[in-house]
PyMOL Python script that loads the backbone (N, CA, C, O; Angstrom):
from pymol import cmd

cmd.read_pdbstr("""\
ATOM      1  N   UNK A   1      -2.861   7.568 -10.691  1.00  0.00           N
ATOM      2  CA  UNK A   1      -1.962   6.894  -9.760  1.00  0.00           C
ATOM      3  C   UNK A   1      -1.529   7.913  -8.699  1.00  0.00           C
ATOM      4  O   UNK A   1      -1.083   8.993  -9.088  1.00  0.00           O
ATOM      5  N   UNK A   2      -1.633   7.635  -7.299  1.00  0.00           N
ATOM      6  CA  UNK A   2      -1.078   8.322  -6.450  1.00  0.00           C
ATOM      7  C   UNK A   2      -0.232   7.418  -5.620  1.00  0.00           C
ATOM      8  O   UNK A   2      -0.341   6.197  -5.505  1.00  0.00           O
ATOM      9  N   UNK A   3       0.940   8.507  -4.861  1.00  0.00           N
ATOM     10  CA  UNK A   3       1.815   7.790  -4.175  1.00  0.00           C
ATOM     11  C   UNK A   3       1.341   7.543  -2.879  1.00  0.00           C
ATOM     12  O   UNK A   3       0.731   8.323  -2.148  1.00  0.00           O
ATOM     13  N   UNK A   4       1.689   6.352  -2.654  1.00  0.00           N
ATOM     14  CA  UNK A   4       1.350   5.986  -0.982  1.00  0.00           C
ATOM     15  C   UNK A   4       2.473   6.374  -0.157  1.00  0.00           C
ATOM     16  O   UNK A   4       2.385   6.929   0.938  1.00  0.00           O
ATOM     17  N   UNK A   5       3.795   5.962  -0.905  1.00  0.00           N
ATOM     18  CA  UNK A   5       4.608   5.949   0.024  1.00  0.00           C
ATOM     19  C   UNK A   5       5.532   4.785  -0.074  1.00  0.00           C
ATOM     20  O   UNK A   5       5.487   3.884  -0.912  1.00  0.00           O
ATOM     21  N   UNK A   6       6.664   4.985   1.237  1.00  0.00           N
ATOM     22  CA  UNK A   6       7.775   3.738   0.732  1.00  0.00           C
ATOM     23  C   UNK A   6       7.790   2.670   1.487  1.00  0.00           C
ATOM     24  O   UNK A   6       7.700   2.989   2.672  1.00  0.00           O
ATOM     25  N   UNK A   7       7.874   1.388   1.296  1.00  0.00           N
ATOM     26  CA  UNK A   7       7.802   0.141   2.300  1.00  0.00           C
ATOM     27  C   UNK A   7       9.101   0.257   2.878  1.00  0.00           C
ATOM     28  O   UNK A   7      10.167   0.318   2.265  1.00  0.00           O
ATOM     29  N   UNK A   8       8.887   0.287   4.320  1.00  0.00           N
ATOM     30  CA  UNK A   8       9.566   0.479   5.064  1.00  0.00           C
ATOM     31  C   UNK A   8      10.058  -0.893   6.116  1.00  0.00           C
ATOM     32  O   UNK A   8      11.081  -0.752   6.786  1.00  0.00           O
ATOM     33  N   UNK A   9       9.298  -2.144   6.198  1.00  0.00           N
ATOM     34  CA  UNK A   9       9.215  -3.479   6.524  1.00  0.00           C
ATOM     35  C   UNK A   9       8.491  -3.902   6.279  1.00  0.00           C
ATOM     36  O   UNK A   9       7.410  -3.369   6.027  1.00  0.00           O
ATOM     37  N   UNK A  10       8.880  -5.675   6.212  1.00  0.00           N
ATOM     38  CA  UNK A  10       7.655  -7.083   5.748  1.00  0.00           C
ATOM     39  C   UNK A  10       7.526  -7.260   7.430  1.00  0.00           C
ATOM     40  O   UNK A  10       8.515  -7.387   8.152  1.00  0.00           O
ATOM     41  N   UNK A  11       6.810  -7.253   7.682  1.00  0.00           N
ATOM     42  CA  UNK A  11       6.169  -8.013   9.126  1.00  0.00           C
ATOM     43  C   UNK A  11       6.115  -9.900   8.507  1.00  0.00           C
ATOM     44  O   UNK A  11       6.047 -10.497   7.433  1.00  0.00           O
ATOM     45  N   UNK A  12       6.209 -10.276  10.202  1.00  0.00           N
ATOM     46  CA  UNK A  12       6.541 -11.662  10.239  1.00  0.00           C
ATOM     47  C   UNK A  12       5.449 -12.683   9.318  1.00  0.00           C
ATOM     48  O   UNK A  12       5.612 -13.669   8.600  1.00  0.00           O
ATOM     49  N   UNK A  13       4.384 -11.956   9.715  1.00  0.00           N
ATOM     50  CA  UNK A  13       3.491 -12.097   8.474  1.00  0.00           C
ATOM     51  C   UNK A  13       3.149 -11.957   7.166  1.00  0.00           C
ATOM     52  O   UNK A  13       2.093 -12.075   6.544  1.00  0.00           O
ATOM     53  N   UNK A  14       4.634 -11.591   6.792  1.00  0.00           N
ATOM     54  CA  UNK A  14       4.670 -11.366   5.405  1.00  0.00           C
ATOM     55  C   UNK A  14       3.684 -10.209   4.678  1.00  0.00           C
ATOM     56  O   UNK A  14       3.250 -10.211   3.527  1.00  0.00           O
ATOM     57  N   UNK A  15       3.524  -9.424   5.529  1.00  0.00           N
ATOM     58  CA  UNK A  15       2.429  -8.056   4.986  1.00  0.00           C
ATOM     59  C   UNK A  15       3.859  -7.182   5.161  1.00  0.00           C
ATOM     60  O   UNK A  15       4.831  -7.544   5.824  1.00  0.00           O
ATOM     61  N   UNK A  16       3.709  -5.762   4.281  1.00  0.00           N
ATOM     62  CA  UNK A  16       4.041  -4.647   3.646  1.00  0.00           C
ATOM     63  C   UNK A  16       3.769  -3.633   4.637  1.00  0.00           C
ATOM     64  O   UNK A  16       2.592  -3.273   4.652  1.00  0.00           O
ATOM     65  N   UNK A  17       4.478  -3.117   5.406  1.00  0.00           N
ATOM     66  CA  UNK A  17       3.929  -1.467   6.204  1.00  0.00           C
ATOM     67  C   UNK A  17       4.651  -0.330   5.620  1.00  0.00           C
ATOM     68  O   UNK A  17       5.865  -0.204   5.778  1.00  0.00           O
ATOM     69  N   UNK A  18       3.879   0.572   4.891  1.00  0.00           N
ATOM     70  CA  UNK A  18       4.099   1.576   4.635  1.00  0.00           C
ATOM     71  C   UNK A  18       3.706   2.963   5.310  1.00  0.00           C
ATOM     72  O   UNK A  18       2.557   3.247   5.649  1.00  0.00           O
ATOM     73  N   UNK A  19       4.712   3.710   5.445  1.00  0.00           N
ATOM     74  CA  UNK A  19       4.767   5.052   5.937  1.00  0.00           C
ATOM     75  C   UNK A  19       3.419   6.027   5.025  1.00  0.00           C
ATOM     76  O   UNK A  19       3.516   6.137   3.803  1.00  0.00           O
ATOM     77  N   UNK A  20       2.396   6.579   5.675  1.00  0.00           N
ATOM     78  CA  UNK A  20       1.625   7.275   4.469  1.00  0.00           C
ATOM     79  C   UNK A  20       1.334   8.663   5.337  1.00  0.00           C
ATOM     80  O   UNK A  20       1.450   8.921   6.535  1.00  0.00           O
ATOM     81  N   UNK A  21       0.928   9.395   4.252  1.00  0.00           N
ATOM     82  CA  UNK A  21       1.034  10.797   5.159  1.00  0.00           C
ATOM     83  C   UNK A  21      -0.602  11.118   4.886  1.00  0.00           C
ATOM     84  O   UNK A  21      -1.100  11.909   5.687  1.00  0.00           O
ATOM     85  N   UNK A  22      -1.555  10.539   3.748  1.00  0.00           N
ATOM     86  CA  UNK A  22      -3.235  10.258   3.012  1.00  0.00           C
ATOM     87  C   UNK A  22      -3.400   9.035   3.207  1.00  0.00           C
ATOM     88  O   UNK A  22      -3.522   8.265   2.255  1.00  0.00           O
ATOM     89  N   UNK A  23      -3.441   8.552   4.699  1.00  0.00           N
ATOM     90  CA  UNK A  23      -4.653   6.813   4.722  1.00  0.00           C
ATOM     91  C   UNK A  23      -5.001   6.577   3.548  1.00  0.00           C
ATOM     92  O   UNK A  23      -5.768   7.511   3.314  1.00  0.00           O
ATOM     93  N   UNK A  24      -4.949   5.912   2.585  1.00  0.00           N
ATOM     94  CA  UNK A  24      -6.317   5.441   1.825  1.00  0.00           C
ATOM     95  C   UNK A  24      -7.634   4.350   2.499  1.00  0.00           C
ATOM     96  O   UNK A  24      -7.734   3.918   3.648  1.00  0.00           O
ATOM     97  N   UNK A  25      -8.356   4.173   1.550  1.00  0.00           N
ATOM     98  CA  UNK A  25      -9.624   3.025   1.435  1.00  0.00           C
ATOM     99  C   UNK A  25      -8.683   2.063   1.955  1.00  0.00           C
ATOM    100  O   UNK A  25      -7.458   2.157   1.883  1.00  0.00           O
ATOM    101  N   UNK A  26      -9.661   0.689   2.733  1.00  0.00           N
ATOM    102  CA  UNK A  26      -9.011  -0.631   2.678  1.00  0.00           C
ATOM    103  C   UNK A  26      -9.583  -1.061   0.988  1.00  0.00           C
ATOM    104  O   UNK A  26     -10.412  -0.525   0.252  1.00  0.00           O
ATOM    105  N   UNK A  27      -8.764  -2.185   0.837  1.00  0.00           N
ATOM    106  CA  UNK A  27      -9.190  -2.949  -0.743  1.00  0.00           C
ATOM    107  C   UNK A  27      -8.691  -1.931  -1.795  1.00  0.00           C
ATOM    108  O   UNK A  27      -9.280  -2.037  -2.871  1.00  0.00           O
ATOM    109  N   UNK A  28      -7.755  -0.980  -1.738  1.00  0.00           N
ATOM    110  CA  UNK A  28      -7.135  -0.191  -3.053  1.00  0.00           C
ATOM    111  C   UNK A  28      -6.334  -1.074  -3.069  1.00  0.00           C
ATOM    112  O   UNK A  28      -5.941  -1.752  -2.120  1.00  0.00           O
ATOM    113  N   UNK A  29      -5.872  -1.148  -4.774  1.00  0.00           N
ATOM    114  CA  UNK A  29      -4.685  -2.418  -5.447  1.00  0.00           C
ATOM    115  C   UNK A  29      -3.202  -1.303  -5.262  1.00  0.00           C
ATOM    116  O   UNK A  29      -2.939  -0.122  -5.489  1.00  0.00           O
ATOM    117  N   UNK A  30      -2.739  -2.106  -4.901  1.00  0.00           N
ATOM    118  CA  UNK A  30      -1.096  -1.067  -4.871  1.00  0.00           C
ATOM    119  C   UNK A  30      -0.650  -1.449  -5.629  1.00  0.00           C
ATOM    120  O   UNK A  30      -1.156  -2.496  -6.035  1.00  0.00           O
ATOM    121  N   UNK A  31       0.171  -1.104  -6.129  1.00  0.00           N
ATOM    122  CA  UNK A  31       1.326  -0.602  -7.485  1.00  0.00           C
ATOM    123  C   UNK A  31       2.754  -0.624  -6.937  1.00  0.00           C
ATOM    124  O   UNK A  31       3.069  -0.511  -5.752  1.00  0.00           O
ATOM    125  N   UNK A  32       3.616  -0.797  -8.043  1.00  0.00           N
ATOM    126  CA  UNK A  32       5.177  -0.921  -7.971  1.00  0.00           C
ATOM    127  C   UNK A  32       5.260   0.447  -9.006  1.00  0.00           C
ATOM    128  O   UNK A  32       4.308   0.740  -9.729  1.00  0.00           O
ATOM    129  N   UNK A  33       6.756   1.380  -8.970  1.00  0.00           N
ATOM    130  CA  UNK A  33       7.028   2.220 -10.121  1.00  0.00           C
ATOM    131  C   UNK A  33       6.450   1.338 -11.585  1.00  0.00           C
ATOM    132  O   UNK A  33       6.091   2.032 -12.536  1.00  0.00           O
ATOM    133  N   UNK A  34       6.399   0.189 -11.677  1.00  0.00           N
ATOM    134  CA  UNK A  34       6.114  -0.345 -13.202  1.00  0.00           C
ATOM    135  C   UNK A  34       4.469  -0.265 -13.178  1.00  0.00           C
ATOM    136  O   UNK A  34       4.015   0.069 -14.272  1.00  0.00           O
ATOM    137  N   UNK A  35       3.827  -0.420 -12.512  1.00  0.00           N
ATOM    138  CA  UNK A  35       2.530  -1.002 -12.724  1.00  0.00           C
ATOM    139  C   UNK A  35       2.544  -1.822 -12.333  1.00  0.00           C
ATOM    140  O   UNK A  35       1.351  -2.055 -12.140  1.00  0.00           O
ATOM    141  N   UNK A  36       3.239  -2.849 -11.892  1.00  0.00           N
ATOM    142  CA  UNK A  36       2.650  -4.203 -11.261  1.00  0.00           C
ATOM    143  C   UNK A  36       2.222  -4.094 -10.303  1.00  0.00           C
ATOM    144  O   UNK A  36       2.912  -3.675  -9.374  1.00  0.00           O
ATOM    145  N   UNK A  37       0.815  -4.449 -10.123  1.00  0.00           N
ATOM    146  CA  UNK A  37      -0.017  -4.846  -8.848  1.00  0.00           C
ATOM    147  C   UNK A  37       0.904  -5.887  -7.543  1.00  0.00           C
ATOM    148  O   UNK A  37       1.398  -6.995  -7.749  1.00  0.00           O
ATOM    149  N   UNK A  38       0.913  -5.252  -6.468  1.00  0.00           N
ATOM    150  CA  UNK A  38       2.083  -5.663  -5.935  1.00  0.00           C
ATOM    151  C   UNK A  38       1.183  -6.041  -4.185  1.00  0.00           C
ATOM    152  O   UNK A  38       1.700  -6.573  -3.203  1.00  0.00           O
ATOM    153  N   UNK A  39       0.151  -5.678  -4.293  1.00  0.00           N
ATOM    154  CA  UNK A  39      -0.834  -6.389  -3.229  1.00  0.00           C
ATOM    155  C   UNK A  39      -2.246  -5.459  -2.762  1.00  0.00           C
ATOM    156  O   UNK A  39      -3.004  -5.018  -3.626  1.00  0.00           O
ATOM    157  N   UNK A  40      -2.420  -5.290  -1.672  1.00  0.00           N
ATOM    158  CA  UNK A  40      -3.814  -4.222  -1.503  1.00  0.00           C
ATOM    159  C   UNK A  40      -3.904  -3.658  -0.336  1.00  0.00           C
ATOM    160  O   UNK A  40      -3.080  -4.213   0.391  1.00  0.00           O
ATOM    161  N   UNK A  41      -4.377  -2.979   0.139  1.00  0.00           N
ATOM    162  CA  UNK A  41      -4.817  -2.201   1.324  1.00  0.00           C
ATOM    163  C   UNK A  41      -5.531  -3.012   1.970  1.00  0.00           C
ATOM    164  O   UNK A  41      -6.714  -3.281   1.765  1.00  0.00           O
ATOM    165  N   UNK A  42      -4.317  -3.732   3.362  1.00  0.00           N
ATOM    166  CA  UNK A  42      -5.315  -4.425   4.188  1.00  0.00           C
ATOM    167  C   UNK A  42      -5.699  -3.672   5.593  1.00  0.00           C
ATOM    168  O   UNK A  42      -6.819  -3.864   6.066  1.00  0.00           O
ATOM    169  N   UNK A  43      -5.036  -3.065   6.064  1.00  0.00           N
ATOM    170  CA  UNK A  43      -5.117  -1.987   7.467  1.00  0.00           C
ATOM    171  C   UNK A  43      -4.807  -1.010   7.064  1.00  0.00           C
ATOM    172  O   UNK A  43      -4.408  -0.845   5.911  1.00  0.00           O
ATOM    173  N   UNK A  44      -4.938   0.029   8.071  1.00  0.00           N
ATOM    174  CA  UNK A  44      -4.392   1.370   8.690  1.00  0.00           C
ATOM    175  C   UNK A  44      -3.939   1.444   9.869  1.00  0.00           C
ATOM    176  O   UNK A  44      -4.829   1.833  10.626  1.00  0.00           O
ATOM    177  N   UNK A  45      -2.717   1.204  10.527  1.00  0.00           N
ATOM    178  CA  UNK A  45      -2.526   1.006  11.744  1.00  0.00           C
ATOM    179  C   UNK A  45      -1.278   2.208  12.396  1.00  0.00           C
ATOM    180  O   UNK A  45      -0.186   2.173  11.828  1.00  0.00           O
ATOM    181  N   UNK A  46      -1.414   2.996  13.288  1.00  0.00           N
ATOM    182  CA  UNK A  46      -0.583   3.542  14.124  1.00  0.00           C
ATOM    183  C   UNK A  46      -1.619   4.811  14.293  1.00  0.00           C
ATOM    184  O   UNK A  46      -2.825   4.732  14.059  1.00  0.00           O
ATOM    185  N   UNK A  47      -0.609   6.552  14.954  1.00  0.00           N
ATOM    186  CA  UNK A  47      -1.444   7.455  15.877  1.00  0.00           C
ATOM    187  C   UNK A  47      -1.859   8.310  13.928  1.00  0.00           C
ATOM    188  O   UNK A  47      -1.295   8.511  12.852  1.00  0.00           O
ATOM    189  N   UNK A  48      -3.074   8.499  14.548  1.00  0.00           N
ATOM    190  CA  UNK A  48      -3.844   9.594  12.903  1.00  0.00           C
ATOM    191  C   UNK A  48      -2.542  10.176  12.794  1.00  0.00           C
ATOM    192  O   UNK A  48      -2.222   9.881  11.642  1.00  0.00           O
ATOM    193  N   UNK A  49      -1.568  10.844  13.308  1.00  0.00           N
ATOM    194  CA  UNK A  49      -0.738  11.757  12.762  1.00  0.00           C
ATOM    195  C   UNK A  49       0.287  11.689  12.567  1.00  0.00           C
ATOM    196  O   UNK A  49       0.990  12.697  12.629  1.00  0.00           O
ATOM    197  N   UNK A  50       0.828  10.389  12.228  1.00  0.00           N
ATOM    198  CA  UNK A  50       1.799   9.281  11.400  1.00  0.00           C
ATOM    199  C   UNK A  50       1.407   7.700  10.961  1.00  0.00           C
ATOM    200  O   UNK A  50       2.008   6.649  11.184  1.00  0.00           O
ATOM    201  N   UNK A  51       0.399   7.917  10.386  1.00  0.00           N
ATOM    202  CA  UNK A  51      -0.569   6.160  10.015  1.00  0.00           C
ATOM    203  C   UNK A  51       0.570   5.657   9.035  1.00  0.00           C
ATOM    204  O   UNK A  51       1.328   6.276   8.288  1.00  0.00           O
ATOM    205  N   UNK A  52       0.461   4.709   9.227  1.00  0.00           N
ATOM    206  CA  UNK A  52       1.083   3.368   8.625  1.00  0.00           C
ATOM    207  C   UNK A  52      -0.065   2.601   7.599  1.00  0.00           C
ATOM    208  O   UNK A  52      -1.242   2.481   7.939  1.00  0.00           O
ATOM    209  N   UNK A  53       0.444   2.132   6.361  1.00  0.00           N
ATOM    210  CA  UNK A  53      -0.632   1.063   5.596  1.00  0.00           C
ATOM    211  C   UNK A  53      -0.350  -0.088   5.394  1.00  0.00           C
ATOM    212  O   UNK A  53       0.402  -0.320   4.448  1.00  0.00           O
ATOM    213  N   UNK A  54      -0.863  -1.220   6.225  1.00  0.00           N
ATOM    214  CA  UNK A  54      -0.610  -2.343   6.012  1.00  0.00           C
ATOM    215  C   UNK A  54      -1.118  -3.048   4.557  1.00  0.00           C
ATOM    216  O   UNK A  54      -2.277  -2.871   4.181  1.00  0.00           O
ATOM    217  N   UNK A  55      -0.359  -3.695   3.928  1.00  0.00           N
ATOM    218  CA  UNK A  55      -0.630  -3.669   2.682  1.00  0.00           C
ATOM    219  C   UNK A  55      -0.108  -5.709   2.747  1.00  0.00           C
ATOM    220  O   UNK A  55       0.950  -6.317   2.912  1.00  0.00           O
ATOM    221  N   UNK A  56      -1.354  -6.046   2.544  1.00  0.00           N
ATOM    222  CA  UNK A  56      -1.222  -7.458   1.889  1.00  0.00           C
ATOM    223  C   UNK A  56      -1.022  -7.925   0.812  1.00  0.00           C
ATOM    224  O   UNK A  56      -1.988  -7.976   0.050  1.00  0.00           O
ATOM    225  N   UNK A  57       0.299  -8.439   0.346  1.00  0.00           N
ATOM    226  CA  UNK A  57       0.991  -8.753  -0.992  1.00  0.00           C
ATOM    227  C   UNK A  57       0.585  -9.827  -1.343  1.00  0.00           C
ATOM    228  O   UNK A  57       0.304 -10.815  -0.664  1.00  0.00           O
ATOM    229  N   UNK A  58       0.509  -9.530  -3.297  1.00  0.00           N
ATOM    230  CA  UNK A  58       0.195 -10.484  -3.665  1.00  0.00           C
ATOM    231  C   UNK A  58       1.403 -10.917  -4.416  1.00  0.00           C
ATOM    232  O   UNK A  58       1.216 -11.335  -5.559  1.00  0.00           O
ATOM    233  N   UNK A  59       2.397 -10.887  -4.030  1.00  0.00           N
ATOM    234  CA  UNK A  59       3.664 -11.112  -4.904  1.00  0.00           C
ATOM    235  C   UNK A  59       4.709 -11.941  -3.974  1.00  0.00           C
ATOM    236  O   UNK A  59       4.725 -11.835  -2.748  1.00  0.00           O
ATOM    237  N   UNK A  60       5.530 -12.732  -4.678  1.00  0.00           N
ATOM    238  CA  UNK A  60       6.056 -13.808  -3.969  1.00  0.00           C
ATOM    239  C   UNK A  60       7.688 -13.550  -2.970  1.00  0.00           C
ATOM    240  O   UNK A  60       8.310 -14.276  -2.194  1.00  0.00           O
ATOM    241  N   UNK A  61       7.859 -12.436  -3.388  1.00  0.00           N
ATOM    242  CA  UNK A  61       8.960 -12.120  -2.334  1.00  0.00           C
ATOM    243  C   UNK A  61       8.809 -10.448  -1.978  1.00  0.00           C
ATOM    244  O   UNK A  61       9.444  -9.499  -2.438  1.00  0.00           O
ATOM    245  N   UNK A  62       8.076 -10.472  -1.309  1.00  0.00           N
ATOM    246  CA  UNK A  62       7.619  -9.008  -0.576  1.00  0.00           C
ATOM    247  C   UNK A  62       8.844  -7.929   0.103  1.00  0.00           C
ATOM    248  O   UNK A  62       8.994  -6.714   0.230  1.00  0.00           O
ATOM    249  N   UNK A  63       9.715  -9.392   0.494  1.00  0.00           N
ATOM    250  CA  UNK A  63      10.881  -8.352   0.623  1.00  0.00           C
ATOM    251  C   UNK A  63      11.804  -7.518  -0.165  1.00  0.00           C
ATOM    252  O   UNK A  63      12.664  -6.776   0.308  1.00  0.00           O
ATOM    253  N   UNK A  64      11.531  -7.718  -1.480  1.00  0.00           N
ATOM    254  CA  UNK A  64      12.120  -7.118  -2.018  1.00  0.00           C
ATOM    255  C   UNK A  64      11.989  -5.693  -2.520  1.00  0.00           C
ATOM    256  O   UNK A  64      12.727  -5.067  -3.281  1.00  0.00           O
ATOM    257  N   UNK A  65      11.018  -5.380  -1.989  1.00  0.00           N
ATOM    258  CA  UNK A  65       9.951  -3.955  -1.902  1.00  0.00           C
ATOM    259  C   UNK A  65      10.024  -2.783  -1.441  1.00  0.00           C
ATOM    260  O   UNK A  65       9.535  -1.701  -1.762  1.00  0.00           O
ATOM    261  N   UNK A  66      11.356  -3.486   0.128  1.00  0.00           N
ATOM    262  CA  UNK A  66      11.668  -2.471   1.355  1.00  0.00           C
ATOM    263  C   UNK A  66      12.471  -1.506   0.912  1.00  0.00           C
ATOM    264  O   UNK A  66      13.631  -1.747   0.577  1.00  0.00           O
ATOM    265  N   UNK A  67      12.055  -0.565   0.874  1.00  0.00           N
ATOM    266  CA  UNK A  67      12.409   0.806   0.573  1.00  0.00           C
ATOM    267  C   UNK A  67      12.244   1.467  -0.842  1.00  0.00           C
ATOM    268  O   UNK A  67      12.837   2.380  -1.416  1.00  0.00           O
ATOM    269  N   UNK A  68      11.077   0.542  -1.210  1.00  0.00           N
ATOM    270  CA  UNK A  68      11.139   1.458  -2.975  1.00  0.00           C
ATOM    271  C   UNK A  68       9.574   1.624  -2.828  1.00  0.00           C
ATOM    272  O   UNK A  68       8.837   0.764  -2.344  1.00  0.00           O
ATOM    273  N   UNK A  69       9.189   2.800  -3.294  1.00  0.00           N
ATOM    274  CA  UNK A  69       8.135   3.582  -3.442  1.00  0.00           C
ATOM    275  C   UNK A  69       6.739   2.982  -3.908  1.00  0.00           C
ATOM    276  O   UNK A  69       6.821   2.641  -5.088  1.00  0.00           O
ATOM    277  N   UNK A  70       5.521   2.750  -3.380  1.00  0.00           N
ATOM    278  CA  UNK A  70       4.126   2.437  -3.701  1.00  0.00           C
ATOM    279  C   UNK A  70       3.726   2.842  -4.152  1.00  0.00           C
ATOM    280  O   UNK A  70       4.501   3.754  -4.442  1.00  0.00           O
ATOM    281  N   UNK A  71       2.336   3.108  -4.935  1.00  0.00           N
ATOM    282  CA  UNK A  71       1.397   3.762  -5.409  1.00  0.00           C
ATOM    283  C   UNK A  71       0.119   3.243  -5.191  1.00  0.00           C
ATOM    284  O   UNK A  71       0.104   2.015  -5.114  1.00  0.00           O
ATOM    285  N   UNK A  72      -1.195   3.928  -5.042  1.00  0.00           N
ATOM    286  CA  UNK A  72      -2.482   3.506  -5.476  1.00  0.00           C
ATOM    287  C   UNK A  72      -2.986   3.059  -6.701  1.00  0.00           C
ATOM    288  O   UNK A  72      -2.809   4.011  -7.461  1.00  0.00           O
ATOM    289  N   UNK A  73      -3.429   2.295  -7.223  1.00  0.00           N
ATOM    290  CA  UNK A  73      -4.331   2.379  -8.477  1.00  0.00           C
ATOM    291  C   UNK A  73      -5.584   2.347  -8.328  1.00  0.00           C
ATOM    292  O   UNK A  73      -6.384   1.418  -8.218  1.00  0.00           O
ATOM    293  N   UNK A  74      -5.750   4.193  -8.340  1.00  0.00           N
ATOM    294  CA  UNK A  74      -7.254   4.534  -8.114  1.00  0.00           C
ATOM    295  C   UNK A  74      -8.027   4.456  -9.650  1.00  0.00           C
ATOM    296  O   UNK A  74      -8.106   5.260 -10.579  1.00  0.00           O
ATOM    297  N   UNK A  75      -8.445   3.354  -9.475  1.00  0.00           N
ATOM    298  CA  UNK A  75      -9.377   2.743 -10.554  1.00  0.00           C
ATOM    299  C   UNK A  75     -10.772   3.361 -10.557  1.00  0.00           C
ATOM    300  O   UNK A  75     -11.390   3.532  -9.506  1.00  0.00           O
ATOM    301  N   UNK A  76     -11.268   3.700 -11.775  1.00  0.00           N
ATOM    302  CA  UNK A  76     -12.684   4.527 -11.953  1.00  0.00           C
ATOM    303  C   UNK A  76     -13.720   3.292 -11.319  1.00  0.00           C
ATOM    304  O   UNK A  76     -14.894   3.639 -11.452  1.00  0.00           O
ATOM    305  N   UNK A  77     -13.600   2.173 -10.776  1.00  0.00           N
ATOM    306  CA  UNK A  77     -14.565   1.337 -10.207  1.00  0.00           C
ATOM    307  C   UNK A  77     -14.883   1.260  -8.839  1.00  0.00           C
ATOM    308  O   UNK A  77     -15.904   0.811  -8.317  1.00  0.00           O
ATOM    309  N   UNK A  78     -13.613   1.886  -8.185  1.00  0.00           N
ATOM    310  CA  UNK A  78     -13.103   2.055  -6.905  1.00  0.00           C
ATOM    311  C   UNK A  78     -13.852   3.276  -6.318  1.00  0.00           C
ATOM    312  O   UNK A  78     -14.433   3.055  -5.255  1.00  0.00           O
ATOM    313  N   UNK A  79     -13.937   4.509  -6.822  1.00  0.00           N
ATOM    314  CA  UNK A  79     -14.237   6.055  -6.912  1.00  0.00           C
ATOM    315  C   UNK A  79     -15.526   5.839  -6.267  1.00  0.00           C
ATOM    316  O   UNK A  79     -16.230   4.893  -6.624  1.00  0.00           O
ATOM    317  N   UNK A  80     -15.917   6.696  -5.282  1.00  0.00           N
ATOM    318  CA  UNK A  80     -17.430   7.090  -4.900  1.00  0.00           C
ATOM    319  C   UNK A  80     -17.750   8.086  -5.842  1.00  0.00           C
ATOM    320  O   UNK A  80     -17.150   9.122  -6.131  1.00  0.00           O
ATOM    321  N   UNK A  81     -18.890   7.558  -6.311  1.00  0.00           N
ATOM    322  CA  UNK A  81     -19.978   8.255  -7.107  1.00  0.00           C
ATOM    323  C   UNK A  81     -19.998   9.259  -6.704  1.00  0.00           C
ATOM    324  O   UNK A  81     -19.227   9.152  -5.751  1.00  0.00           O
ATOM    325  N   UNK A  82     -20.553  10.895  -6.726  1.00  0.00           N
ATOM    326  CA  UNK A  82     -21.148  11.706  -5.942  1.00  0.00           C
ATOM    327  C   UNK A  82     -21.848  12.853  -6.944  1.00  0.00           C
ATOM    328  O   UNK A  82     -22.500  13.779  -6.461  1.00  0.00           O
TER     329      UNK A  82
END
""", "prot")
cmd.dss("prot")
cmd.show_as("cartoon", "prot")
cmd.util.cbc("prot")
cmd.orient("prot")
């Protein structure tokens, strides 16, 4: 598990933008402190040297998210081979 970072607003669209300082992959499952899968990596949006992760929730009140800490769940299925 790595940290993404903290949701910082729900956009009107009901997506998640988080502050990240390591872009990830699009399609990584995000995480809550518990483990709950809490939506996925749908963008990367702002300048390379403060990116933002738009994160599409799969959970029914997204706002309740704003300001508590993300994670990745870098899953061994996810991983490039090498």
């Amino acid at each position: 598990m790595q940290r993404l970072g903290k949701v910082s607003n729900v956009t009107p669209s009901r997506n998640l933008i988080v502050k990240t300082e390591n872009p990830p992959k699009m399609g990584f499952e995000v995480v809550d402190e518990n483990l709950n899968v809490v939506g996925k990596v749908f963008d990367i949006i702002g300048p390379v040297s403060a990116p933002y992760a738009v994160i599409k929730p799969t959970v029914r009140e997204p706002e309740k998210l704003v300001n508590k800490p993300v994670y990745l769940l870098l899953s061994k299925t996810k991983r490039s081979k090498r």
